[in-house]
Residue frames as qw, qx, qy, qz and C-alpha x, y, z in Angstrom:
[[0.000, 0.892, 0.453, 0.000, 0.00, 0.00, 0.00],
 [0.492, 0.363, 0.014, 0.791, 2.01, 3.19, -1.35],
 [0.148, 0.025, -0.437, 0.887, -0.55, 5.57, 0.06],
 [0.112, 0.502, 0.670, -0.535, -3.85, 6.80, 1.25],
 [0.124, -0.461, -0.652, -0.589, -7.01, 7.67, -0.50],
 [0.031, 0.348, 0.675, -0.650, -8.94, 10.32, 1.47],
 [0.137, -0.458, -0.850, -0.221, -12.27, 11.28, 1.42],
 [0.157, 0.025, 0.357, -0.920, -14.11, 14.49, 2.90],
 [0.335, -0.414, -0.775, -0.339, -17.92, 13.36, 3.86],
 [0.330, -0.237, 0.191, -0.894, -20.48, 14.16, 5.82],
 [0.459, 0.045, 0.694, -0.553, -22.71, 12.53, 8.36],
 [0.751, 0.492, 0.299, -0.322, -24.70, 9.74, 6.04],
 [0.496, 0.732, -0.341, -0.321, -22.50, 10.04, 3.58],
 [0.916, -0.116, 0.341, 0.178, -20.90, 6.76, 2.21],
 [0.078, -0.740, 0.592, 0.308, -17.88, 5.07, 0.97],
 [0.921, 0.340, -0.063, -0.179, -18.45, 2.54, -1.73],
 [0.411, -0.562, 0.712, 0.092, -15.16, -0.33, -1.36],
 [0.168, -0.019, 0.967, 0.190, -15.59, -2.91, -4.51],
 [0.277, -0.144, -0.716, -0.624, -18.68, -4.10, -5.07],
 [0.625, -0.454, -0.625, -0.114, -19.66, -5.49, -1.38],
 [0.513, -0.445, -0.422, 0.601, -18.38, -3.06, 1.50],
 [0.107, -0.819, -0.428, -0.367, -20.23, -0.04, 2.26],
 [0.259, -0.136, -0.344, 0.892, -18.14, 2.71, 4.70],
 [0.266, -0.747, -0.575, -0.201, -20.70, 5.09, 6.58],
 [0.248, 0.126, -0.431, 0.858, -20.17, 7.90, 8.12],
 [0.331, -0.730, -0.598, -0.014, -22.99, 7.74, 11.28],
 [0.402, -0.886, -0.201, 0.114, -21.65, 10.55, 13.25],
 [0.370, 0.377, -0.419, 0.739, -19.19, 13.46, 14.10],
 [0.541, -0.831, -0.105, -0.077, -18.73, 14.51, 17.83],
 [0.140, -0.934, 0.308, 0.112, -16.06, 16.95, 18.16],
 [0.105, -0.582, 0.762, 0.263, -12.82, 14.83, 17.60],
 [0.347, -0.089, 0.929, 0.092, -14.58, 11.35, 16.60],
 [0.554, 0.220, -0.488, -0.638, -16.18, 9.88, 13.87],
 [0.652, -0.039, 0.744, -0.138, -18.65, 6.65, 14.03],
 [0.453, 0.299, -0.710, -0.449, -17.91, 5.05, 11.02],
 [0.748, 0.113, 0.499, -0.422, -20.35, 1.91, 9.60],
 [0.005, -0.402, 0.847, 0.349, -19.14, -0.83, 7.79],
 [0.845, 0.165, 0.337, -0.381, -21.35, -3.13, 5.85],
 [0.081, 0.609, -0.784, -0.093, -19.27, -6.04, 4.60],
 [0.888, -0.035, -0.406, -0.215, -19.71, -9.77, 3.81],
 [0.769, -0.584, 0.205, -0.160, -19.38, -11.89, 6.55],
 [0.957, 0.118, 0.059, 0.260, -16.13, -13.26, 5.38],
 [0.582, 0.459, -0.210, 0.637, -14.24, -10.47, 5.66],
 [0.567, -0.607, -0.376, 0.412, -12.69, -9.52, 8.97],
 [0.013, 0.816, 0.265, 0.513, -13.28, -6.23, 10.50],
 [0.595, -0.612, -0.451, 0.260, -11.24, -4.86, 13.17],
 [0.143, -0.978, 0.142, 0.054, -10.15, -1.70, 15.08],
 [0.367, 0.686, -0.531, 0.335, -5.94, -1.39, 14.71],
 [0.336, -0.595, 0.512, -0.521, -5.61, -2.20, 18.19],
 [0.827, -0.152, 0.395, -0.370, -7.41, -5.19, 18.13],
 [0.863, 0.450, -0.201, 0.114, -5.89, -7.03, 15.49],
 [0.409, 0.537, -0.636, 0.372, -2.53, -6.12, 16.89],
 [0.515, -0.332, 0.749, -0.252, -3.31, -7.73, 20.29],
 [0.928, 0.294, -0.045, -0.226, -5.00, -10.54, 18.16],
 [0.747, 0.505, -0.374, 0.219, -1.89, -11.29, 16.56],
 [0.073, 0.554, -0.663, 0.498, 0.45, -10.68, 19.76],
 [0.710, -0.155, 0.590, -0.352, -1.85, -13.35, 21.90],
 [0.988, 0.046, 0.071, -0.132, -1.45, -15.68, 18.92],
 [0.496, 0.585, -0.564, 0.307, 2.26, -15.51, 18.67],
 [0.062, -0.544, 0.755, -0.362, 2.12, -16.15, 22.23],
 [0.890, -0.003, 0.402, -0.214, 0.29, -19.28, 22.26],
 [0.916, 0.378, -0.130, 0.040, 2.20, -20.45, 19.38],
 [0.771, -0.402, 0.074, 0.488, 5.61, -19.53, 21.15],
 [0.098, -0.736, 0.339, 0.579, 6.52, -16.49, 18.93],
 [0.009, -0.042, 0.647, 0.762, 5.91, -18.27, 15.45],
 [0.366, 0.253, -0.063, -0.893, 4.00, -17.04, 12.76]]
């Protein structure tokens, strides 16, 4: 990924991904944004954060391989 595709929207306003994944913007309040993802169930959705513990609790169950 070279670099970033942005986007100025507005409350309601969507983000069309492919064919099957729908970005929403539901809300601004002051600094945050609730973004809404509609997405086949096969593809996995998560915050940054989570994925990276994700991945750091399975390295440590597997002993540090990938």
């Amino acid at each position: 990924m070279d670099g970033w595709l942005v986007f100025t929207r507005k409350t309601n306003q969507d983000i069309i991904i492919g064919d099957q994944i729908v970005v929403r913007v539901m809300g601004i309040r002051g600094d945050k944004v609730r973004i809404g993802i509609h997405a086949p169930d096969d593809v996995a959705i998560d915050r940054r954060e989570v994925r990276d513990a994700k991945r750091r609790d399975a390295e440590h169950v597997d002993g540090g391989f990938s």
